[in-house]
DRENDO-1510 file (C-alpha; in Angstrom, 1 decimal, always signed):
<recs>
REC; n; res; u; v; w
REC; 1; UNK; -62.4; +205.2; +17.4 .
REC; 2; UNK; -63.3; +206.0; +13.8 .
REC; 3; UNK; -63.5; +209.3; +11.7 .
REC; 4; UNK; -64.7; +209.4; +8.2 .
REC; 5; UNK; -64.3; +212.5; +5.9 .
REC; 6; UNK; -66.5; +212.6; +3.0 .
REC; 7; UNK; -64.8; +214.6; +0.1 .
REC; 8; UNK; -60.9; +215.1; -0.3 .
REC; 9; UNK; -61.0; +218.2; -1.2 .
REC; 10; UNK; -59.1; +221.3; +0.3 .
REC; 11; UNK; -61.6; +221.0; +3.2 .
REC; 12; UNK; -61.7; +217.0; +3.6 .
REC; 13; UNK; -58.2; +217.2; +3.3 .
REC; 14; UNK; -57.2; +219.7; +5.8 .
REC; 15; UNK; -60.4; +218.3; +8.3 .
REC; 16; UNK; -58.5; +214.5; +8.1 .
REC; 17; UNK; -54.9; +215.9; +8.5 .
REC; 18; UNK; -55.7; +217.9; +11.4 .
REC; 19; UNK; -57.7; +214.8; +12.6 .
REC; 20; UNK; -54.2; +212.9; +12.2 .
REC; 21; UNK; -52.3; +215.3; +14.1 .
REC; 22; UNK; -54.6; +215.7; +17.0 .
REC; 23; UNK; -55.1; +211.9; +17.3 .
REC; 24; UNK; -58.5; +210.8; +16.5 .
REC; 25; UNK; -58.1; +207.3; +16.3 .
REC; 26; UNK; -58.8; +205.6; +12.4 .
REC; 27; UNK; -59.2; +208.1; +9.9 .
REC; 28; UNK; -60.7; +207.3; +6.5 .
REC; 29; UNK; -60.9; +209.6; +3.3 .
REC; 30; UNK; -63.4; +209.2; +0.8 .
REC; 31; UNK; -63.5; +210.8; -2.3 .
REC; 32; UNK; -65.3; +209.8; -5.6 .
REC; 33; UNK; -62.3; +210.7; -7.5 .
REC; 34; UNK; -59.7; +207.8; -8.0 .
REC; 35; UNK; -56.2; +208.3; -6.6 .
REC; 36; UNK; -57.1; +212.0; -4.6 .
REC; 37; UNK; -57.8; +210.3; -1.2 .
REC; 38; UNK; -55.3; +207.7; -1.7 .
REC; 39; UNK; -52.6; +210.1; -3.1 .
REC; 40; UNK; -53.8; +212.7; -0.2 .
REC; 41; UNK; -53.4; +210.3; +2.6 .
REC; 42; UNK; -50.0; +209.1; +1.8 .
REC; 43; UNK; -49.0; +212.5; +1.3 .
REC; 44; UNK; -50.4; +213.1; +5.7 .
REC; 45; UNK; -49.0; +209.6; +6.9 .
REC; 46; UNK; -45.4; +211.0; +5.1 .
REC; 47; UNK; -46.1; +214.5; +6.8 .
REC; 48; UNK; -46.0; +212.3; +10.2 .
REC; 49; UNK; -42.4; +211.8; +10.1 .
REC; 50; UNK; -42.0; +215.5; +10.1 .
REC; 51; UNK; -44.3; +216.9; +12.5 .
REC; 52; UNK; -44.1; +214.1; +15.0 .
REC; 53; UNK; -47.1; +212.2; +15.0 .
REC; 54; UNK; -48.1; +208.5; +14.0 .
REC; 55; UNK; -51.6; +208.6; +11.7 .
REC; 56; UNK; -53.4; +205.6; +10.0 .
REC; 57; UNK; -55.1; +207.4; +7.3 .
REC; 58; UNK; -57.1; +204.9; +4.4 .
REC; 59; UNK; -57.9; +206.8; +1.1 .
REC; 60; UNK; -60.4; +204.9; -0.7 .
REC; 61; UNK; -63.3; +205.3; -3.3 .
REC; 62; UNK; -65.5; +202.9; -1.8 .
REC; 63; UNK; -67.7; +203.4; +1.2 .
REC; 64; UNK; -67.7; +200.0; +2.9 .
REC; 65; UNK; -64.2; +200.8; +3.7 .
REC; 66; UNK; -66.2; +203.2; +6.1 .
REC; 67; UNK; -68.4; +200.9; +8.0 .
REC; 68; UNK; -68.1; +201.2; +11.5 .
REC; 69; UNK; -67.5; +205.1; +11.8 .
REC; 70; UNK; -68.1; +206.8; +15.1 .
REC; 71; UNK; -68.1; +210.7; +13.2 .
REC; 72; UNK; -68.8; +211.2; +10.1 .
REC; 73; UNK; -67.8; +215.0; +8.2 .
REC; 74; UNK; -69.4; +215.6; +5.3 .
REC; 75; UNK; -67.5; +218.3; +2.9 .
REC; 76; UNK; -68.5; +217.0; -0.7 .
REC; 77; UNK; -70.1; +219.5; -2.7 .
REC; 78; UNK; -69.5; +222.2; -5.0 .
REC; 79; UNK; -67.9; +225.4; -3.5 .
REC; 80; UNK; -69.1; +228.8; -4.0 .
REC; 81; UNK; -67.5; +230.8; -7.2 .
REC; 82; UNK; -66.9; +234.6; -7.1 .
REC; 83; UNK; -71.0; +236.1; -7.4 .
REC; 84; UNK; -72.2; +233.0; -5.9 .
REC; 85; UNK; -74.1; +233.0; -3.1 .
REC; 86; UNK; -74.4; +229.8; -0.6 .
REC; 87; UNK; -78.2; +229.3; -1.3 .
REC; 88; UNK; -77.2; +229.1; -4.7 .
REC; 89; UNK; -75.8; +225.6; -4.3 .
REC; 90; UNK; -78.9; +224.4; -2.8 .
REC; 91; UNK; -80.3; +221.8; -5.2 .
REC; 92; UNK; -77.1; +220.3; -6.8 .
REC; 93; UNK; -75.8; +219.8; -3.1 .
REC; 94; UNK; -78.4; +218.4; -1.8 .
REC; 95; UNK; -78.6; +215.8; -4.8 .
REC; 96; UNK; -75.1; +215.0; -3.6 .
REC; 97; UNK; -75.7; +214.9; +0.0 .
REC; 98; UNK; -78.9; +212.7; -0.6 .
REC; 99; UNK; -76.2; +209.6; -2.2 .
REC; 100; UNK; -74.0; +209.9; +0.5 .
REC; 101; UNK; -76.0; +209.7; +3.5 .
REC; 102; UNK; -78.0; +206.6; +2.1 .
REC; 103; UNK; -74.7; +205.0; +2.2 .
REC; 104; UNK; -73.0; +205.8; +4.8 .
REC; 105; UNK; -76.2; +205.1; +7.3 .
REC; 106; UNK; -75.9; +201.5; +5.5 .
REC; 107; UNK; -72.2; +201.1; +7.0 .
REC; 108; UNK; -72.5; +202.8; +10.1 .
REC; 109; UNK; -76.3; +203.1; +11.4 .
REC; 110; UNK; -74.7; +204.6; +15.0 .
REC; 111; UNK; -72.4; +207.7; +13.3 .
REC; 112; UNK; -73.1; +210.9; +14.6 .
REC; 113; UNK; -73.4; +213.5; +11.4 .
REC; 114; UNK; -70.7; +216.6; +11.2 .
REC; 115; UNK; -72.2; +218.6; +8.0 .
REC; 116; UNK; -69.9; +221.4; +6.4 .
REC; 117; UNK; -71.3; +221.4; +3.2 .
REC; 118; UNK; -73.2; +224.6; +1.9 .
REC; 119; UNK; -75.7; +225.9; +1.7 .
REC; 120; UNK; -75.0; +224.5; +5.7 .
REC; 121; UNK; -77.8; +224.8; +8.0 .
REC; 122; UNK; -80.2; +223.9; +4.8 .
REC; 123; UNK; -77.9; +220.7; +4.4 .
REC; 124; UNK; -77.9; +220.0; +7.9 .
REC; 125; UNK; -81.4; +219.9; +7.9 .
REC; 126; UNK; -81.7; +217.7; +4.8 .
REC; 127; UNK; -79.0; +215.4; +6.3 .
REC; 128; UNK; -81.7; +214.9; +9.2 .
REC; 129; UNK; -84.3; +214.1; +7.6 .
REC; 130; UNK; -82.9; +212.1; +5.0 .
REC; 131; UNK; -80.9; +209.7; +7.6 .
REC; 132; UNK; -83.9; +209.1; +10.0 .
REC; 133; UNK; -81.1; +209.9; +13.0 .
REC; 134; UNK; -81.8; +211.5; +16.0 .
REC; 135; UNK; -81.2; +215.0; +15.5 .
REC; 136; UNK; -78.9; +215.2; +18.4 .
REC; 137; UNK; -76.5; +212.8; +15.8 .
REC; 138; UNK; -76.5; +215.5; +13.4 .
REC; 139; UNK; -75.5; +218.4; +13.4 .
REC; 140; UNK; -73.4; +221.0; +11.1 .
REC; 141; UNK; -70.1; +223.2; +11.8 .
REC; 142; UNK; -70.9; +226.8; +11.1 .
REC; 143; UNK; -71.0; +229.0; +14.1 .
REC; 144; UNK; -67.3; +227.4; +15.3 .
REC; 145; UNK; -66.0; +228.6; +12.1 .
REC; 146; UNK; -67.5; +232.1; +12.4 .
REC; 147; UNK; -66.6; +232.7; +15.9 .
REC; 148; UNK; -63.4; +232.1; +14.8 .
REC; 149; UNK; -63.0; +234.6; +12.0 .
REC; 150; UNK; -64.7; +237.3; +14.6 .
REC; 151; UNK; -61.9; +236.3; +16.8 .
REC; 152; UNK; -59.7; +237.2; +14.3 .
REC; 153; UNK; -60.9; +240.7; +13.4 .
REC; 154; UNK; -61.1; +241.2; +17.3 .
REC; 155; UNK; -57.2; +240.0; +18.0 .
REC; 156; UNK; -56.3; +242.9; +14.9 .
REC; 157; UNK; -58.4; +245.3; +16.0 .
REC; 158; UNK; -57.0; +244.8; +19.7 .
REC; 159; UNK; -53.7; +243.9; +18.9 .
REC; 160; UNK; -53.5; +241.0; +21.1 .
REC; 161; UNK; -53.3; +237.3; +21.1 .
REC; 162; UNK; -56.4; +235.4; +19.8 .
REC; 163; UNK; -56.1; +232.7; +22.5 .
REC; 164; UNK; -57.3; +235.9; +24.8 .
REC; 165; UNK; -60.4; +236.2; +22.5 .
REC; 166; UNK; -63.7; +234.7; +22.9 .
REC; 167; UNK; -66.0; +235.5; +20.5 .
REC; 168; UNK; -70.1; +234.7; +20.1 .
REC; 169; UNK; -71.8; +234.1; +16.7 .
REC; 170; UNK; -75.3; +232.6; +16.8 .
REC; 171; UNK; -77.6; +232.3; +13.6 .
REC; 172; UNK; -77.2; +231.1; +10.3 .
REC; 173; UNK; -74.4; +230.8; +8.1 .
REC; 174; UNK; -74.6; +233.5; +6.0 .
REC; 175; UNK; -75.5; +237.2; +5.8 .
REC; 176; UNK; -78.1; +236.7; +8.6 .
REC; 177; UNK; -75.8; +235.5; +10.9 .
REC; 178; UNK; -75.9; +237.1; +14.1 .
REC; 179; UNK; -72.3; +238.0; +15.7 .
REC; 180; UNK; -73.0; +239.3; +19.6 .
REC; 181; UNK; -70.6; +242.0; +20.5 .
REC; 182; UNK; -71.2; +242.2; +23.9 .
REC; 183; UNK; -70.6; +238.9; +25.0 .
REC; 184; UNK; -67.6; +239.0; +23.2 .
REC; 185; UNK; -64.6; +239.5; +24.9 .
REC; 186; UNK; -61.0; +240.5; +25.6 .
REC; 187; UNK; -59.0; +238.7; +28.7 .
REC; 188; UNK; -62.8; +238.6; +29.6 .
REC; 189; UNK; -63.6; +242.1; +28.8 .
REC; 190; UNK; -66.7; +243.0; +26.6 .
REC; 191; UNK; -65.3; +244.1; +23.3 .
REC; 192; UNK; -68.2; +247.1; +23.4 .
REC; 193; UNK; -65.6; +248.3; +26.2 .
REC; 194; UNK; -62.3; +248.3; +24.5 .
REC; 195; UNK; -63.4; +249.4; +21.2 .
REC; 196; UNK; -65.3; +252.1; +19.3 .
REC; 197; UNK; -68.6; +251.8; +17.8 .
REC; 198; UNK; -67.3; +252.1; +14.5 .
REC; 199; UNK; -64.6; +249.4; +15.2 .
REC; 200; UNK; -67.3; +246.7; +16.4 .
REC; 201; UNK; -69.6; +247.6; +13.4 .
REC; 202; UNK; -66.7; +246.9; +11.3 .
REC; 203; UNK; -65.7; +243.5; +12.8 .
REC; 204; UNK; -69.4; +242.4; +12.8 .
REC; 205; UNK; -69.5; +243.4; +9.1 .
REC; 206; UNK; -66.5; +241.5; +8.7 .
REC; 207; UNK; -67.3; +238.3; +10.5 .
REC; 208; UNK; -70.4; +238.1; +8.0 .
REC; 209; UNK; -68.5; +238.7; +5.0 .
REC; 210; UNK; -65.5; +236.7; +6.1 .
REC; 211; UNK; -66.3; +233.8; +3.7 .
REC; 212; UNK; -67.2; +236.0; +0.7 .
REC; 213; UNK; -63.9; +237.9; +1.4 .
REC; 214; UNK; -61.7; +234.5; +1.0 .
REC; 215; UNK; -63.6; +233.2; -1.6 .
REC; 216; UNK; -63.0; +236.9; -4.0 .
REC; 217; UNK; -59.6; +236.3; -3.2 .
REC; 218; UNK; -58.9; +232.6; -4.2 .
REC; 219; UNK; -61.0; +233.2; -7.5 .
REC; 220; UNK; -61.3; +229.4; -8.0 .
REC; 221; UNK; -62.6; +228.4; -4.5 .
REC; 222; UNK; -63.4; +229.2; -0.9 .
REC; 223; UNK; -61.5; +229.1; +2.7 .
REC; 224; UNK; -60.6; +225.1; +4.1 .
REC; 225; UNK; -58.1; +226.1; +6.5 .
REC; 226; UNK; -60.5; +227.3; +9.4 .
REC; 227; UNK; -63.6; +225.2; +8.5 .
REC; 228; UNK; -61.7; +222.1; +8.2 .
REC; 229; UNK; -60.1; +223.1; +11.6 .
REC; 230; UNK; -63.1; +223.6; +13.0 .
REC; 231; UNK; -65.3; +220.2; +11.5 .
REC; 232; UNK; -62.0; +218.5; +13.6 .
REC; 233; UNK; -62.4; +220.7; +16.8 .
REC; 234; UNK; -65.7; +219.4; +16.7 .
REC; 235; UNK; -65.2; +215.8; +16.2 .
REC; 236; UNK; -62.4; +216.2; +18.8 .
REC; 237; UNK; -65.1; +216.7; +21.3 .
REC; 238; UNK; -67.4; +213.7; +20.4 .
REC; 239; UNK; -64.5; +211.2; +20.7 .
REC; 240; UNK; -62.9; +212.1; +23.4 .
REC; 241; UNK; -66.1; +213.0; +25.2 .
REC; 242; UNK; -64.8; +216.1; +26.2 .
REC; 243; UNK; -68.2; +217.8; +26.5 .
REC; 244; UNK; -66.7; +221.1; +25.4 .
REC; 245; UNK; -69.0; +224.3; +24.4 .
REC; 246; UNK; -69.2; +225.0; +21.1 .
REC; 247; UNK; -71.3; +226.9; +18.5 .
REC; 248; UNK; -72.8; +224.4; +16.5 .
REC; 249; UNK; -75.7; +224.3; +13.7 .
REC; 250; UNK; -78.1; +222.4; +15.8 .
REC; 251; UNK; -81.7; +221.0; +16.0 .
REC; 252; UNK; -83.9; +223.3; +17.9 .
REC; 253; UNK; -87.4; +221.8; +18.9 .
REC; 254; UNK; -88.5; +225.1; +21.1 .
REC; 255; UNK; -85.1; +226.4; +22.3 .
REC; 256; UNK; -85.2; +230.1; +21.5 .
REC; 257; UNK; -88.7; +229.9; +20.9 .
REC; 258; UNK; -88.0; +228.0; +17.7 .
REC; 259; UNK; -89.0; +224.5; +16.7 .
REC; 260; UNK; -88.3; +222.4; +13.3 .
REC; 261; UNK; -85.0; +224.4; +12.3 .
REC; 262; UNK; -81.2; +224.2; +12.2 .
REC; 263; UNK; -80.3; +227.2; +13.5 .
REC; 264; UNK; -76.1; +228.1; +15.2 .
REC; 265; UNK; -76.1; +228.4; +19.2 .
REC; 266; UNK; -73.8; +227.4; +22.2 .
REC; 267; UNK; -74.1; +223.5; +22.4 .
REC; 268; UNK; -72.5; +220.8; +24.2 .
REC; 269; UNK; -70.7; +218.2; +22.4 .
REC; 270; UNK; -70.0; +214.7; +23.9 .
REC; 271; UNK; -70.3; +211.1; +22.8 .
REC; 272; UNK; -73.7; +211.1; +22.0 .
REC; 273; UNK; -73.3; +214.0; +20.1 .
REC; 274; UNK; -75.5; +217.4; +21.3 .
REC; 275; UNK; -75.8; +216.6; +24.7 .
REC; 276; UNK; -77.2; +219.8; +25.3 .
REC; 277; UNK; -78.4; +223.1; +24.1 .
REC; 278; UNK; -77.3; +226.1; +25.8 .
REC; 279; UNK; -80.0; +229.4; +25.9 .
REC; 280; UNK; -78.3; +232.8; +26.0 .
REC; 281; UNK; -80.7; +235.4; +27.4 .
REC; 282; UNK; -80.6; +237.5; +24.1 .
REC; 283; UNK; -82.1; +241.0; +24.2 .
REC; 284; UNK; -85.2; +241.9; +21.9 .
REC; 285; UNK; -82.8; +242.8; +18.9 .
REC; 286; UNK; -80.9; +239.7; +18.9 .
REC; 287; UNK; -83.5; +237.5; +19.4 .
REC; 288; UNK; -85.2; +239.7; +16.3 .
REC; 289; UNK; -82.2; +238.7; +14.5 .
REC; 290; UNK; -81.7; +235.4; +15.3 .
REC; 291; UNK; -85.8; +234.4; +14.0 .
REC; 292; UNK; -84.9; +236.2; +11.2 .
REC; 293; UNK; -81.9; +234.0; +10.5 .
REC; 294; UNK; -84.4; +230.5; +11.2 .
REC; 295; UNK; -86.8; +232.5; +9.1 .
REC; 296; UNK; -85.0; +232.6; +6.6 .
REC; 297; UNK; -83.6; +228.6; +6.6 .
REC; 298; UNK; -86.8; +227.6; +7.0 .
REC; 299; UNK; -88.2; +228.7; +3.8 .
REC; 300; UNK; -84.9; +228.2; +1.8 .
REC; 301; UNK; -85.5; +224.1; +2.8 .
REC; 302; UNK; -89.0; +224.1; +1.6 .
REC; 303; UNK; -86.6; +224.2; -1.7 .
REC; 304; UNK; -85.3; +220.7; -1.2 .
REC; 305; UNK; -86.6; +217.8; -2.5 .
REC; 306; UNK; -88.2; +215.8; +0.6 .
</recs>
């Protein structure tokens, strides 16, 4: 199969060599800078020799060289600066998001849509619309990526391995996301058993401000380890069918009593992309929070140009 990354930077770059070492089939790089993908991709095939693995990685500036793609990730866009918020990135992201989907539904009609650019659920949306895909064929990263850094805080907190975490983060991608404590868990546990109020308070406020956090630190960019990671995780599942359960920016068209947003929940990846939508039975609070999250999407993409 095939696997397109738009953008070479730090994100594109670490989404395409983790691609490489898990196995994805064809990998291509795109970058509208000459001599980054091409340089970047070398650099992965070169890393083969020492990790153990065989990749065919193209870097190119041209997008016919991605015709054919079965995923496409899309990380091009400008990243956040310390101050900046993710809605701030809204119209000069969408501008770029608008040239790259007209041409990559010119060389590959029958991709399915991974979105990682910010602000995300807003440029999922505008990915949907603007391709004319079903919006089972697009969707965006986010929730992965949070659940991630929740399980994280949990795994410190607990001091235990992550791989005994699971952690559940619904909503948007951004201070209205909605972390779930008590489905989260330990070996299976509920964390709301194993720690204090004040710890899970603190690891929900951490898990929202895990982005921000990375991006005060680096000073001149924002975190492309884990979302790359996770933008391949994702992939992973679509290609190889595996039909795992992931949180995932999708389409919801009634699903949590919401219709005509992009909005993180549990979903079902597969070859045809979200092959289904899974509904948590969310007490009045979450489900508060979780409307206030689509809430607030909704009325940050009236702010795109459609």
């Amino acid at each position: 199969m095939k696997l397109s990354v738009i953008g070479a930077g730090n994100v594109g770059a670490e989404c395409a060599f983790s691609a490489a070492q898990r196995k994805l089939g064809e990998i291509v790089l795109l970058d509208i800078i000459e001599g980054i993908p091409q340089g970047k991709a070398l650099d992965m095939m070169q890393a083969g020799a020492v990790l153990g693995f065989h990749a065919n990685i193209l870097g190119t500036n041209d997008y016919k060289d991605t015709k054919g793609s079965d995923v496409v990730v899309i990380t091009a866009g400008l990243a956040r600066k310390p101050g900046m918020s993710r809605d701030d990135l809204i119209l000069k992201n969408a501008e770029i998001m608008s040239s790259i989907i007209k041409s990559i539904v010119k060389y590959s009609p029958n991709c399915i849509f991974i979105i990682v650019t910010n602000p995300l659920d807003v440029m999922t949306y505008y990915a949907y619309r603007l391709s004319g895909f079903d919006p089972r064929r697009v969707m965006g990263m986010a929730p992965l990526l949070d659940a991630s850094r929740m399980q994280y805080f949990i795994s410190k907190n607990l001091n235990c391995p992550v791989e005994d975490i699971y952690a559940e983060v619904l909503g948007s991608h951004g201070d209205l996301m909605v972390p779930i404590p008590r489905l989260s868990t330990a070996k299976g546990k509920p964390i709301t058993e194993l720690l204090t109020v004040e710890q899970v308070e603190n690891i929900v406020k951490k898990t929202k401000d895990g982005g921000a956090e990375i991006v005060a630190l680096l000073k001149t960019g924002s975190a492309y380890y884990a979302p790359g990671s996770a933008a391949t995780r994702m992939a992973e599942s679509i290609m190889k069918d595996k039909k795992e359960v992931i949180g995932t920016c999708c389409y919801l068209n009634g699903q949590y009593d919401l219709k005509d947003v992009y909005i993180g929940v549990p979903a079902r990846l597969g070859r045809s992309g979200v092959e289904g939508i899974i509904e948590i039975e969310l007490m009045e609070s979450e489900k508060t929070a979780l409307h206030a999250a689509a809430k607030s999407v909704k009325e940050l993409c009236e702010k795109l140009p459609l």
